[in-house]
N, C-alpha and C positions, 0 to 999 in steps of 0.2 A: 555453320550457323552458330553464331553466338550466341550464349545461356545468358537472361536474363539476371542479371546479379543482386538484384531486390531481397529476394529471401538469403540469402548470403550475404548479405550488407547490412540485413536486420538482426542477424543471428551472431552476426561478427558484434555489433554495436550493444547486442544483450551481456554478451560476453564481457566486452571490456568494461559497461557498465557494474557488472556481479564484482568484477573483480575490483574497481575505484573501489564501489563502496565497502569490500570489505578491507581495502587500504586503508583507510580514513580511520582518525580517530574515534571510534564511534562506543556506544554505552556497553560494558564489559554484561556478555549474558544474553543480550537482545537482539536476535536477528535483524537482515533486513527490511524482514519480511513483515517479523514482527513489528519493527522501528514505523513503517510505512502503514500497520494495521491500528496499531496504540495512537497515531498521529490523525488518522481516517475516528477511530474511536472518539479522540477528545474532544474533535469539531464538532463532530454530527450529534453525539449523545445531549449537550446544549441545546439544538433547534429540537429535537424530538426523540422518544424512545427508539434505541436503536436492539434488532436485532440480529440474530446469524444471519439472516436472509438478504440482511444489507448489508454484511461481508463478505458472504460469498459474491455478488451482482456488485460492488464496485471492484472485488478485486479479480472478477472470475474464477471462481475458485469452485473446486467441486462441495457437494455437502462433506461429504467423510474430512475433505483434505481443511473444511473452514472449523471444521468440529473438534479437529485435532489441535491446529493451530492455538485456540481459543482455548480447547483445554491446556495446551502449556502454559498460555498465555497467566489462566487464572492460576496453575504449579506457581508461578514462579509472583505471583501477587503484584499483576499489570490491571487485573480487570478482575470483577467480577458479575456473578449474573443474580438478578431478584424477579419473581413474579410480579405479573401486573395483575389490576384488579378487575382488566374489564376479558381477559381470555389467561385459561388457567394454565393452557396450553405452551403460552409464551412466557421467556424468562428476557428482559432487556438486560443488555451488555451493560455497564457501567464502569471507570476507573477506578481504582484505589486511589490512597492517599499517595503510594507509590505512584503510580502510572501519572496522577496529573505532578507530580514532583518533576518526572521526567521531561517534560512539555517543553521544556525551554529545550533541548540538550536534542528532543525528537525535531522540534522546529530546525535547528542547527543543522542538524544530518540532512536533513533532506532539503534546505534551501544551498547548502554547501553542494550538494549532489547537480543539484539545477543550474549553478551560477558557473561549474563545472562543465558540463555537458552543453550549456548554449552560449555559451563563451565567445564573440566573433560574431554570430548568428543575428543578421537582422529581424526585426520585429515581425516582418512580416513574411519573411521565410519561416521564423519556428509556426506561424499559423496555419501557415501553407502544410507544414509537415504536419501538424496536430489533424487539420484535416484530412487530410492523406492517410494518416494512420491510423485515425478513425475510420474511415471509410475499410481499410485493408480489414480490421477488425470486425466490422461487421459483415464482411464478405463470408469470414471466417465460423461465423454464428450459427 
Protein backbone atom coordinates (compact mmCIF):
# COMPACT_ATOMS: atom_id res chain seq x y z
CA UNK A 1 0.00 0.00 0.00
CA UNK A 2 1.16 3.23 -0.77
CA UNK A 3 1.51 6.31 1.92
CA UNK A 4 -0.23 9.14 0.97
CA UNK A 5 2.43 11.89 0.59
CA UNK A 6 0.30 15.03 1.47
CA UNK A 7 1.69 15.48 4.86
CA UNK A 8 5.19 14.92 3.39
CA UNK A 9 4.77 17.25 0.55
CA UNK A 10 3.48 19.89 3.18
CA UNK A 11 6.08 19.61 5.53
CA UNK A 12 8.87 19.22 2.91
CA UNK A 13 7.50 22.70 1.23
CA UNK A 14 7.42 24.33 4.90
CA UNK A 15 10.93 23.56 5.10
CA UNK A 16 12.18 24.89 1.92
CA UNK A 17 10.06 27.78 2.42
CA UNK A 18 11.88 28.64 6.30
CA UNK A 19 14.82 28.13 4.77
CA UNK A 20 14.32 30.92 1.06
CA UNK A 21 13.26 33.23 3.51
CA UNK A 22 16.00 33.11 5.76
CA UNK A 23 18.22 33.19 2.40
CA UNK A 24 16.79 36.42 1.31
CA UNK A 25 18.12 39.69 1.89
CA UNK A 26 15.81 40.43 4.68
CA UNK A 27 15.90 43.37 7.65
CA UNK A 28 18.93 42.60 9.94
CA UNK A 29 17.24 41.69 13.74
CA UNK A 30 13.63 40.73 12.47
CA UNK A 31 12.43 37.45 12.17
CA UNK A 32 10.10 35.86 9.86
CA UNK A 33 7.84 35.62 11.83
CA UNK A 34 8.06 38.84 13.15
CA UNK A 35 8.52 40.45 9.40
CA UNK A 36 4.99 38.63 8.60
CA UNK A 37 3.39 39.95 12.29
CA UNK A 38 4.77 43.79 11.90
CA UNK A 39 3.27 43.60 8.20
CA UNK A 40 -0.36 41.83 9.63
CA UNK A 41 0.16 44.85 12.34
CA UNK A 42 0.55 47.84 9.91
CA UNK A 43 -2.62 46.91 7.80
CA UNK A 44 -5.04 46.02 10.06
CA UNK A 45 -4.17 48.71 13.00
CA UNK A 46 -5.50 51.45 10.14
CA UNK A 47 -9.15 49.82 9.63
CA UNK A 48 -9.47 49.21 13.48
CA UNK A 49 -7.97 48.64 16.91
CA UNK A 50 -5.93 45.77 16.86
CA UNK A 51 -5.42 43.47 19.58
CA UNK A 52 -3.31 40.00 20.84
CA UNK A 53 -6.31 38.24 20.14
CA UNK A 54 -6.08 39.11 16.37
CA UNK A 55 -2.59 37.88 16.36
CA UNK A 56 -2.76 35.09 17.79
CA UNK A 57 -6.40 34.01 15.21
CA UNK A 58 -4.72 35.13 12.11
CA UNK A 59 -1.57 33.68 12.71
CA UNK A 60 -2.64 30.76 14.97
CA UNK A 61 -0.55 31.14 17.41
CA UNK A 62 -0.98 30.06 21.03
CA UNK A 63 -1.75 32.93 23.80
CA UNK A 64 1.83 32.45 25.77
CA UNK A 65 3.76 31.95 22.20
CA UNK A 66 1.51 35.56 20.70
CA UNK A 67 2.58 37.17 24.14
CA UNK A 68 6.12 36.53 23.80
CA UNK A 69 6.40 37.23 20.34
CA UNK A 70 4.77 40.74 20.90
CA UNK A 71 6.94 41.21 23.85
CA UNK A 72 10.06 41.09 21.71
CA UNK A 73 8.38 42.67 19.35
CA UNK A 74 7.95 45.83 21.55
CA UNK A 75 12.17 45.06 23.16
CA UNK A 76 13.24 45.68 20.06
CA UNK A 77 10.88 49.07 19.28
CA UNK A 78 8.39 47.49 16.29
CA UNK A 79 5.30 48.02 18.19
CA UNK A 80 3.81 49.18 21.02
CA UNK A 81 0.69 48.81 23.27
CA UNK A 82 -1.88 51.78 24.90
CA UNK A 83 -5.10 51.40 26.73
CA UNK A 84 -8.30 52.10 25.29
CA UNK A 85 -11.09 53.96 26.79
CA UNK A 86 -13.94 52.07 26.38
CA UNK A 87 -12.37 48.51 28.29
CA UNK A 88 -9.50 48.75 30.78
CA UNK A 89 -8.79 45.58 30.21
CA UNK A 90 -7.43 45.94 26.68
CA UNK A 91 -4.14 47.44 25.42
CA UNK A 92 -4.38 47.91 21.21
CA UNK A 93 -1.08 47.02 19.44
CA UNK A 94 0.16 49.98 17.67
CA UNK A 95 3.64 50.59 15.35
CA UNK A 96 6.44 52.72 16.20
CA UNK A 97 7.97 55.36 14.17
CA UNK A 98 10.33 52.29 13.63
CA UNK A 99 7.98 49.67 12.60
CA UNK A 100 6.02 51.94 9.99
CA UNK A 101 9.78 53.03 8.70
CA UNK A 102 9.99 49.51 7.98
CA UNK A 103 6.73 48.94 5.78
CA UNK A 104 8.33 49.29 2.59
CA UNK A 105 11.40 46.89 3.23
CA UNK A 106 8.39 44.29 5.26
CA UNK A 107 6.14 44.82 1.91
CA UNK A 108 9.35 43.62 -0.11
CA UNK A 109 10.09 40.37 1.97
CA UNK A 110 7.04 39.07 1.61
CA UNK A 111 5.79 39.98 -1.99
CA UNK A 112 9.51 38.64 -2.97
CA UNK A 113 8.58 35.52 -0.90
CA UNK A 114 5.11 35.02 -3.01
CA UNK A 115 6.38 35.99 -6.43
CA UNK A 116 9.05 33.01 -5.39
CA UNK A 117 6.94 30.42 -4.39
CA UNK A 118 4.03 30.80 -7.25
CA UNK A 119 6.33 31.38 -9.92
CA UNK A 120 4.95 29.12 -13.14
CA UNK A 121 1.66 28.44 -11.19
CA UNK A 122 -1.52 29.22 -13.05
CA UNK A 123 -4.17 31.58 -11.40
CA UNK A 124 -6.36 29.17 -10.98
CA UNK A 125 -4.26 26.33 -9.51
CA UNK A 126 -2.90 28.64 -6.72
CA UNK A 127 -6.78 29.07 -5.82
CA UNK A 128 -7.37 25.64 -6.20
CA UNK A 129 -4.44 25.15 -3.44
CA UNK A 130 -5.64 28.12 -1.31
CA UNK A 131 -8.68 26.18 -1.09
CA UNK A 132 -7.36 22.99 -0.37
CA UNK A 133 -5.32 24.20 2.23
CA UNK A 134 -7.80 25.98 3.72
CA UNK A 135 -9.97 23.34 3.98
CA UNK A 136 -6.77 20.83 5.44
CA UNK A 137 -6.55 23.63 8.16
CA UNK A 138 -9.65 23.53 9.28
CA UNK A 139 -9.87 19.95 9.36
CA UNK A 140 -7.10 20.38 11.69
CA UNK A 141 -9.05 22.88 14.18
Amino acid sequence: MAVNPTVRLIATLSNLIRRKIHSLDRIPGLTPVQDAVLHFILGRCREQDLFQKHVEEEFNLRRSTATELLKLMEKKGLIYREGVSYDARLKKIMPTDKGVMLEGQVLKDILEMERLVTKGIPEEELEAFIATGTKMMNNLK
